[in-house]
Structure formats: C-alpha cells, structure tokens
C-alpha positions in Angstrom: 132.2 102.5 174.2 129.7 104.6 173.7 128.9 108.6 174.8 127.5 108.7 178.2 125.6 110.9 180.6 126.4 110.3 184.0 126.7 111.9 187.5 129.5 113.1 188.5 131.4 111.1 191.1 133.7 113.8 192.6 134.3 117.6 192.0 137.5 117.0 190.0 136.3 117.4 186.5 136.5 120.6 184.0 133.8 120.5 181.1 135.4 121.1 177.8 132.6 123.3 176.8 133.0 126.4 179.0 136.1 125.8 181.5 134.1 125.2 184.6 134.1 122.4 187.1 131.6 120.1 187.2 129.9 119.6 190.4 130.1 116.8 192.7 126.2 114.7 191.6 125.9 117.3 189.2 124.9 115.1 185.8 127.9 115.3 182.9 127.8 114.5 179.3 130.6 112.7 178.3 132.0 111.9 175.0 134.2 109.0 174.2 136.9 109.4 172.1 140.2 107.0 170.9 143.1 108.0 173.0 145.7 109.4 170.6 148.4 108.5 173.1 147.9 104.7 173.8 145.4 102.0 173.6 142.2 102.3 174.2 139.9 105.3 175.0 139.6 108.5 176.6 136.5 110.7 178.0 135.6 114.4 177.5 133.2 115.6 180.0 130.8 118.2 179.5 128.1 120.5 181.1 124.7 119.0 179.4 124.2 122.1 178.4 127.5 122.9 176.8 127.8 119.5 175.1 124.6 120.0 173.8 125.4 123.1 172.3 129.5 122.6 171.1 129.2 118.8 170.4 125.0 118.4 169.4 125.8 115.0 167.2 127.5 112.4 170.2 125.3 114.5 172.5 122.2 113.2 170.5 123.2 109.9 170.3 124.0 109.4 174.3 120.4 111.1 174.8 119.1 108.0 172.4 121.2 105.6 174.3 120.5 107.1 177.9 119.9 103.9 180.3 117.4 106.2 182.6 114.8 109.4 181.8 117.2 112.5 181.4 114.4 115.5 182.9 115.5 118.1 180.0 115.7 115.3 177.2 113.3 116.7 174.9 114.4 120.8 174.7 118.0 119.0 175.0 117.3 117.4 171.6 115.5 120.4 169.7 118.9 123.1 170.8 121.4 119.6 169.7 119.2 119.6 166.6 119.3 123.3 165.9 123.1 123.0 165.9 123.0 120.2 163.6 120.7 122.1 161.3 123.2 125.5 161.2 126.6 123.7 161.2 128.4 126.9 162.7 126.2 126.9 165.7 128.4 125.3 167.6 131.5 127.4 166.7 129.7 129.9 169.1 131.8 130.5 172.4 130.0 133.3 174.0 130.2 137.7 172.8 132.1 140.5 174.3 132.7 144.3 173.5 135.6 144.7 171.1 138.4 146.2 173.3 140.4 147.2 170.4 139.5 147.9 166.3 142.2 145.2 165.5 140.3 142.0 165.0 138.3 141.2 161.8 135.1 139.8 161.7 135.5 135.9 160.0 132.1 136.5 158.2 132.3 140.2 156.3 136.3 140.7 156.5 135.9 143.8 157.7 137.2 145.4 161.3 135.2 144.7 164.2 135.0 148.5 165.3 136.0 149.2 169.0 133.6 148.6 171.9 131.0 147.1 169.3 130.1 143.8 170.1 131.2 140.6 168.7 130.4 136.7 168.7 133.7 135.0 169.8 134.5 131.7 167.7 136.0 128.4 167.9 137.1 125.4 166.2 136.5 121.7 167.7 139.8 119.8 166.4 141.4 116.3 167.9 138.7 116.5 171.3 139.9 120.2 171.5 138.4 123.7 171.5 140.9 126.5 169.9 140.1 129.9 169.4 138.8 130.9 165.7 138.4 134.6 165.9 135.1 136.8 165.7 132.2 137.6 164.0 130.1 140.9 164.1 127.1 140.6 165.7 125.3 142.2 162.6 127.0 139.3 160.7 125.7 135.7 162.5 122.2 135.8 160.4 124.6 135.6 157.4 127.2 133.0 159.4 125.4 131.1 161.3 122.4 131.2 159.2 119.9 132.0 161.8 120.0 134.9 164.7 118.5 132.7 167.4 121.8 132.9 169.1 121.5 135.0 172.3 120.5 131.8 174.6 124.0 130.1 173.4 125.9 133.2 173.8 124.5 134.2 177.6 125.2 130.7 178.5 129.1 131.1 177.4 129.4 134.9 178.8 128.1 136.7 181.8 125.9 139.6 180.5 124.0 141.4 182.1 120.0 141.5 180.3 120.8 145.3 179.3 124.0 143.6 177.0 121.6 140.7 175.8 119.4 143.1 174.6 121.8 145.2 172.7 123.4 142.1 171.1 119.6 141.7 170.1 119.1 144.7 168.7 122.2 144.4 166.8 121.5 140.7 165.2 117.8 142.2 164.0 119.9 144.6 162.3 118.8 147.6 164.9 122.2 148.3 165.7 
C-alpha cells in the first residue's frame, strides 16, 4: 500500500515525528511500512509537518499520490525537498541550552560548553527515532550543509523568539 495523508478518525494517535497527539480531523501523514512482527503492513502516523521534515522521501511521494488538493502542497514539497538535498536535515530534532559541558558535538568532536546551545540529533532506524547526540550550533553550516535550520528546530522545541535569535546569531557565526 502506499503512504497516505489522511484525516484523522479519532484522537488516539501519537506522530512519530515530535511525540504529540494528533488531533481528532486534524490531517496525518502516514507512512506504510512491512510489519516486522507478522504479515502484512503497519502505519506510522505523522504531523504533515513533521513527516515532511524527518521522513521528506515517502512524504513526497504520498503528496504525488494525494487523491484530493493538500492546501500547503507546494511549500510542503520545497521544505521535503530541502531535506532531500542536505541528507542530515532530517536528523534535526529540535535545540536546547547545554545543561552540562559533558556531551560532544557529533560534527567538531569537541565539548559542547555548558548553557551554550546545541542542535539535538537523531537517527531514523526500523520505523524508529533514537537519539544520536548533538551538534554545536556554530557547527550545522558544516553538518548539515546549510544554516537554514531555525524553522525546523522551533517546530521541534518551544523557544521563545529571543532563543531563535541567539541560535541565529550563533549559526552566522555571531556567537
């Protein structure tokens, strides 16, 4: 079968992008997958917004497929393509203030300082999101190949536009 985009019957389901729960008539991406533990297939349901930033390539090809007009379709497809373009786009799960100098940055090696900021990671493995450490925020031009980034990370974290703009500063290198 292939990906859909559908809306959502009942309240029940949790996207796999961000941890929510999708509203009742809200519209969901969904992503259909073999079921690993019997026959046939299984369904991973997603925000549009967060498929179309942590899963841009099935996401793409249920927008192609789409049965009716999807409103966002077009600046849908140019964010999914954007992630296709930078392949560790959608690694990006959001940014947060270092609360300790342990971590180190998966870019530069070095440690992420304490109370700087830094780009939390993740890997998409067997229709599951697992934590992959962090990156400076000085480092994503070099990791992710572009610093257009601050749209995908205030969609995974809740900062205020004060934060956004220091996360800014700091991927221009303005620290």
């Amino acid at each position: 079968m292939p990906h859909v985009f559908e809306t959502a019957p009942t309240g029940r389901a949790k996207c796999r992008g961000c941890g929510e729960a999708i509203a009742k008539g809200d519209l969901r991406f969904g992503e259909r997958l073999p079921n690993p533990y019997g026959e046939g297939e299984m369904t991973l349901w997603f925000h549009p917004e967060c498929g179309m930033y942590k899963r841009p390539e099935p996401f793409l090809e249920a927008l192609s497929e789409a049965d009716e007009p999807i409103e966002d379709a077009d600046r849908w497809k140019r964010l999914a393509r954007t992630g296709i373009e930078h392949r560790r786009l959608p690694r990006l799960h959001g940014a947060e203030r270092s609360p300790s100098g342990r971590a180190r940055c998966r870019s530069c090696r070095e440690p992420i300082p304490k109370d700087s900021w830094r780009i939390s990671l993740v890997y998409y493995q067997e229709g599951r999101f697992e934590p992959a450490g962090f990156i400076h925020a000085a480092c994503a031009r070099e990791y992710f190949e572009t610093t257009d980034v601050v749209d995908r990370v205030s969609h995974f974290a809740q900062l205020t536009d004060d934060q956004l703009d220091e996360i800014r500063r700091e991927l221009t290198g303005g620290g």
